[in-house]
N, C-alpha and C positions, 0 to 999 in steps of 0.2 A: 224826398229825392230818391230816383227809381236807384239800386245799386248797377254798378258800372260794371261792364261785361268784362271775362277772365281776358278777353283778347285785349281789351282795353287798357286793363291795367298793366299786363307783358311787355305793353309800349310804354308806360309810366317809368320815368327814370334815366331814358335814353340810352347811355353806354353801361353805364353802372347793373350789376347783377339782381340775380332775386335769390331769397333765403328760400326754398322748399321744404316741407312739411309734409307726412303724410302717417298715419300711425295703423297701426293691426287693426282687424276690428275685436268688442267684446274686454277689450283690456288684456289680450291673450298676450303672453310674450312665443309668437309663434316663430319669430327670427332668428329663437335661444339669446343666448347669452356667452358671457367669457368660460364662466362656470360650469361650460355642458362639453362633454368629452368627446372628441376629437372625431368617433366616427358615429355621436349623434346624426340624425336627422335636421334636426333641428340647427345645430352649427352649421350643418352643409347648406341652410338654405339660407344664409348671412350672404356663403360664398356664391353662389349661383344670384344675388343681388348685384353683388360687386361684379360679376366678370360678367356679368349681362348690363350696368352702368358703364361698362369700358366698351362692351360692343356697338353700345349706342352712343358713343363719343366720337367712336369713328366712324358713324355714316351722318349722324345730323350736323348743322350748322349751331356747334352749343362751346363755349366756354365752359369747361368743369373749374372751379377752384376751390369749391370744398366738398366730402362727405362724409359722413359717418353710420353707418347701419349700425343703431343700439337694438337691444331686446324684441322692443315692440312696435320702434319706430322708426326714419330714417330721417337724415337733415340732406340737402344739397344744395350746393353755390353755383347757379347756371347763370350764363347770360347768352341768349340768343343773338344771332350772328346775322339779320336777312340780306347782309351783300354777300358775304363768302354765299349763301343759296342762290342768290344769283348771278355767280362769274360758273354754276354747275353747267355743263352743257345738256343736252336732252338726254345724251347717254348716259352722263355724270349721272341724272337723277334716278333714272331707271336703275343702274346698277348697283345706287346705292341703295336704293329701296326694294331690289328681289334679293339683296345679301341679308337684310332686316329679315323681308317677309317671303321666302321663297315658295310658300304653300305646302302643303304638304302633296298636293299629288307629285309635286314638279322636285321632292328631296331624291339626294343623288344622281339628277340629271347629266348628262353629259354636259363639258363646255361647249359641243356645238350646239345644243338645244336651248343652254342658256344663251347663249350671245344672239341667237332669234328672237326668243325672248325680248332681250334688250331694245334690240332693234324695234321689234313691233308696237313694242310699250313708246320707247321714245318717236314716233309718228304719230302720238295721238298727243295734239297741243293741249288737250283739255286736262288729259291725266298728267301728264306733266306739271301744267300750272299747280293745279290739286294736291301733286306731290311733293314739290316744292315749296308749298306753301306749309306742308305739314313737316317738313324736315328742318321748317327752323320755328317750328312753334312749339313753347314752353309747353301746353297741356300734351300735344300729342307724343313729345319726349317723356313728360311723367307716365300720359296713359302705355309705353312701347315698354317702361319698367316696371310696374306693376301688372301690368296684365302674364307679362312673361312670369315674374313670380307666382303669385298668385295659379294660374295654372301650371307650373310646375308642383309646388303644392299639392293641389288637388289631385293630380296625377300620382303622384309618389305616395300621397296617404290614401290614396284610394276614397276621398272626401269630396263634399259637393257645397260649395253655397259660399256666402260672401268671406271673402280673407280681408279685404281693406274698408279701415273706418272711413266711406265716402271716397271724393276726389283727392286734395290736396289743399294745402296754404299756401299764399305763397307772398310774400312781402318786398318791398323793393328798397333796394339800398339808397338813400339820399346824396349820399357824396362817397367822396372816395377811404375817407374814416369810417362813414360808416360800411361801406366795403370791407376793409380790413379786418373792423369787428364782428360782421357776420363769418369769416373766416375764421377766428380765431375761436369765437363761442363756438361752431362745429367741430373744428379739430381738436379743441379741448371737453367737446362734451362728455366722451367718456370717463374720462378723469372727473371731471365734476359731479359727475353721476356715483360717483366712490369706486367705481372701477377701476383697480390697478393699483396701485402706489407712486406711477409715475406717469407721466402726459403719453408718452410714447408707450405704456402699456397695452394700450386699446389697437384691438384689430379688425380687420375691415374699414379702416378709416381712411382718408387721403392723407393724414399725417402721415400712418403707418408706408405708405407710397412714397411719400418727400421724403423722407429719413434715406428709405433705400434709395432713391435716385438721385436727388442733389446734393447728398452729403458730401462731401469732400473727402476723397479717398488716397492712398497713395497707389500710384503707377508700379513703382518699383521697391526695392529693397535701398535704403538710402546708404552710401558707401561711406566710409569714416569720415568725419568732420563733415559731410556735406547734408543742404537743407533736404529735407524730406519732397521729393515730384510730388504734387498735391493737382487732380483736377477734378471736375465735379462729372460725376456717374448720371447718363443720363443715354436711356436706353429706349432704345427706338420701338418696344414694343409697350412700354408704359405712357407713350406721350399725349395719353387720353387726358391726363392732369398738368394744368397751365401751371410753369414753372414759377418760379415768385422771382426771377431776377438773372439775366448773361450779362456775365463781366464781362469788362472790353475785350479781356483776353479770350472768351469761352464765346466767340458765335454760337447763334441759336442753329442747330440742325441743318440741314438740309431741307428746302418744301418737300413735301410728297404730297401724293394722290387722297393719302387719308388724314394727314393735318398741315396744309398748307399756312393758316392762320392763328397757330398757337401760338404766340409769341405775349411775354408778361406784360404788365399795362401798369408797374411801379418801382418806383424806385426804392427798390424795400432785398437789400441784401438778405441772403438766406442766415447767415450769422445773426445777425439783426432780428431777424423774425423770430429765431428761435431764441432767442436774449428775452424778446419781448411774450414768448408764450411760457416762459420759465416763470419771468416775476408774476403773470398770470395766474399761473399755477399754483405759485405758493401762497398768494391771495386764497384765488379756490382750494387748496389743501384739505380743509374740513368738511369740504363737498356741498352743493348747492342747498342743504336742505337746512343748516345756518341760517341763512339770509332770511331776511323779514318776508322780500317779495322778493318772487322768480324771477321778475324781470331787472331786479336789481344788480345779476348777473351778467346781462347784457348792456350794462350802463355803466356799470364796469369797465366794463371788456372796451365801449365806444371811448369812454373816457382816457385809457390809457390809448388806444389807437391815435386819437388827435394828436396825443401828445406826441408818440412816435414818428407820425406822420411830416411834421414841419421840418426835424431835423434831418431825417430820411432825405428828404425831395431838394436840401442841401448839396448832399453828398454826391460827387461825379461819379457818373456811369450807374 
């Protein structure tokens, strides 16, 4: 039986996410590590991953909910969006797609020159369609993150030739557990990998993101006897990563222009979550390399999610 095409499978699964994979090439750890200091090379190109995953959060039609950039490889939890790409208007698309790819002749152009631009682009039905189609598809979101790295790389080392092993993996979540569990095995991968001492040690991750924004913070200085203002931080320039959960009391955002359709898709409190990636963690404590088989980790991880799962979807709000 002939293998099924990557566009094919993208569709397999319906709402549910896909797990992404994609590793260095050569075995190189060219992404660094926790261990390389501070104004390495090598750490800086972790960071120039990440804020280039958050730029492409905000122009494609993608769901983020999990990532992690390790050493030599990276994981992602995307799920593609093709209605929010087509409620885009013809300028919608063009404009998201010269902020992506503006060329290099057309870098520092004026706004009148860009909004020509726009225009010209969006009168042509054909590029549009073409464009549209590629602003909610899974490979062209992976190939817009990889190729950015990778020639940054080669630019900054002054180096030529292949940075990444091949295209990518990319697996589909079967239910909504197993959703969960792809999220949790990424945001604990560096922990498990012996990195850190604690789940939240690892950086460049989307855990490291949920810590800072939907923690529960206080407002104010609480006055004698009275309860501590407690609300959840949630910052209009991070909302590249889909929250895990708005109380009745915490409306989600405001729409805007650049994430009209983030909104969470479970009933899984952010307390809860983080309940459930602790006894995780002290499971994995001894780090993956214990286990008999690798994938024993992630059956794991599925295992507790079920469990999690039923009483969650209980619970109001």
């Amino acid at each position: 039986m002939a293998r099924r095409t990557r566009e094919h499978q993208e569709r397999v699964g319906g709402c549910f996410s896909r797990h992404v994979t994609s590793r260095v090439a050569h075995g190189l750890r060219l992404l660094g590590g926790e261990d390389e200091p501070p104004e390495s090379g090598l750490r800086s190109l972790r960071q120039v991953s990440s804020d280039r995953l958050r730029d492409l959060a905000a122009v494609y039609a993608v769901e983020l909910t999990a990532a992690a950039f390790m050493g030599n490889h990276f994981h992602l939890q995307a799920r593609m969006i093709e209605a929010e790409a087509a409620r885009w208007s013809e300028e919608g698309v063009a404009e998201r797609w010269l902020r992506l790819h503006p060329g290099w002749r057309h870098r520092g152009e004026s706004a009148e020159a860009r909004a020509a631009r726009v225009r010209e682009h969006a009168a042509d039905a054909a590029w549009v369609a073409a464009t549209r189609a590629k602003l909610c598809s899974l490979s062209s979101f992976v190939k817009d993150l990889k190729q950015h790295v990778a020639e940054w790389h080669n630019r900054t080392t002054k180096s030529s030739g292949c940075f990444w092993q091949g295209r990518f993996k990319s697996f589909a979540a079967a239910d909504e557990s197993a959703e969960l569990a792809v999220q949790a095995y990424i945001e604990l991968n560096p922990f498990a990998a012996g990195i850190g001492r604690h789940p939240h040690a690892g950086t460049h991750t989307s855990l490291e993101v949920r810590l800072h924004d939907e923690a529960p913070h206080r407002c104010h200085p609480p006055a004698e006897g009275d309860e501590p203002c407690r609300r959840r931080r949630i910052r209009r320039t991070r909302r590249w990563l889909t929250p895990l959960h708005w109380g009745p009391q915490e409306p989600a955002p405001p729409s805007g222009p650049d994430r009209p359709f983030r909104q969470p898709r479970r009933r899984l409190t952010f307390d809860a979550y983080l309940t459930f990636l602790d006894r995780l963690a002290r499971t994995l404590r001894r780090g993956k390399r214990h286990l008999v088989e690798p994938a024993a980790v992630f059956t794991l991880i599925e295992q507790r999610a079920a469990e999690l799962l039923p009483a969650e979807a209980a619970a109001p709000g």
